[in-house]
C-alpha positions in Angstrom: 8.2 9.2 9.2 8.2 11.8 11.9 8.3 11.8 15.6 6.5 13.8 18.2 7.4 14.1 21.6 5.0 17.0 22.4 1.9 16.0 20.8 -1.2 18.1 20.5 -5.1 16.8 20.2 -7.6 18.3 18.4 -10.8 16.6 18.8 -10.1 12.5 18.0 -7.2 13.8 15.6 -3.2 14.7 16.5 -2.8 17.9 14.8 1.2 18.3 13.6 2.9 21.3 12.5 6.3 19.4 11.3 5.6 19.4 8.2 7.0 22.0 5.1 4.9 22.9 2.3 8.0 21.0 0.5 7.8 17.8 2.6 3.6 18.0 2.4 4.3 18.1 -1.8 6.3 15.3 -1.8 3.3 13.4 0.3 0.3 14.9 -1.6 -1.7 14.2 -4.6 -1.8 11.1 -6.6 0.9 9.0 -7.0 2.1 5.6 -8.6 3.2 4.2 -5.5 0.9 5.6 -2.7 2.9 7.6 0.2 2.1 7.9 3.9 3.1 10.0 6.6 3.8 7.8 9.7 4.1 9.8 13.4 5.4 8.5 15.9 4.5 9.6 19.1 7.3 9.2 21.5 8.2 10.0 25.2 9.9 13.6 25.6 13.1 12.3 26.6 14.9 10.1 24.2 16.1 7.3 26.6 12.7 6.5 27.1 11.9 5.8 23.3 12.4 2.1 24.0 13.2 -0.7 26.1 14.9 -3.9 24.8 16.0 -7.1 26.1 16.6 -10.5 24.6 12.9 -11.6 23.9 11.9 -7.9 22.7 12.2 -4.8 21.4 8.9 -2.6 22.7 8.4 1.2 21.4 6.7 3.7 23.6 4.3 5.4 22.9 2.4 4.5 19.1 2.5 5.8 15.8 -0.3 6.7 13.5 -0.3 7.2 9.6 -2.1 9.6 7.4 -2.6 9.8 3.0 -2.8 12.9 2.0 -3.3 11.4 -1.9 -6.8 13.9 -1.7 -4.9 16.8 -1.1 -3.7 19.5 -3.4 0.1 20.4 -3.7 0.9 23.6 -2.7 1.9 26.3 -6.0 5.3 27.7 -4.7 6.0 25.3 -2.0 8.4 26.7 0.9 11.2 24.4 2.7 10.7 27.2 5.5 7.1 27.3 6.0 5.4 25.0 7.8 1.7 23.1 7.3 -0.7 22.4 9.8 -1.6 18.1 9.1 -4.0 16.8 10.6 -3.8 12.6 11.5 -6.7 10.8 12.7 -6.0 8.9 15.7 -8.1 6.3 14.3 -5.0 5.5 12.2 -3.5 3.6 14.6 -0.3 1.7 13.2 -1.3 -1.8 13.9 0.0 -5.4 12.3 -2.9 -5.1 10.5 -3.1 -1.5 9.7 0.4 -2.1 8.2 -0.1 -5.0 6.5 -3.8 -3.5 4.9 -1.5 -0.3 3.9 1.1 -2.7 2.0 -1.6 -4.3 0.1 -2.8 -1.3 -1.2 -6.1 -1.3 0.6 -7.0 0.8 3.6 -10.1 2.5 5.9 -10.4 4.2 9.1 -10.6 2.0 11.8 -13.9 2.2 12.2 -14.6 1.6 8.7 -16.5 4.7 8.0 -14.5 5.9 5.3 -12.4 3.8 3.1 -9.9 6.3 1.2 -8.4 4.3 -1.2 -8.5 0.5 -2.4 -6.1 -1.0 -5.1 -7.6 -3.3 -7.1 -5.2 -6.6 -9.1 
């Protein structure tokens, strides 16, 4: 999980640059248990994250998750060098995005390309 108070759009996609080759490795390729990247996109000054009381607890602004299970690892990865990721804003972090990613079964919001489905 990353956040992002200064986020940048590129087309309907957040592009990121947080990432190291070494952090994108650890994400990447196939794995037993599937990983994610969530980003959080939050408000540039941290007392603004969230607001709570006793009935709730509300984040600002949203987060959005990404699989990068298609992608290749990087050779000689770097802890210094960083990788451009690009995460669909499609990917919205919903109850039911969350709750499809759990179950091992998720698609773009729009449902035109499902990228991986686990079957029992």
């Amino acid at each position: 999980m990353k956040s992002w108070s200064v986020p940048q759009v590129d087309g309907n996609a957040w592009r990121f640059r947080g990432l190291t080759e070494k952090q994108f490795n650890i994400l990447a390729g196939p794995q037993t248990v599937p990983t994610f990247l969530f980003l959080v996109v939050v408000p540039p000054n941290p007392r603004n994250y969230t607001r709570a009381d006793a009935q709730r607890l509300q984040i600002h602004y949203a987060a959005y998750w990404v699989s990068f299970e298609d992608q290749p690892k990087f050779p000689d990865p770097s802890g210094d060098r960083h990788v451009p990721v690009t995460v669909p804003q499609e990917n919205l972090l919903t109850v039911d995005s969350l709750t499809a990613l759990c179950e091992g079964r998720f698609a773009s919001q729009d449902g035109a390309r499902v990228r991986f489905v686990r079957t029992p």
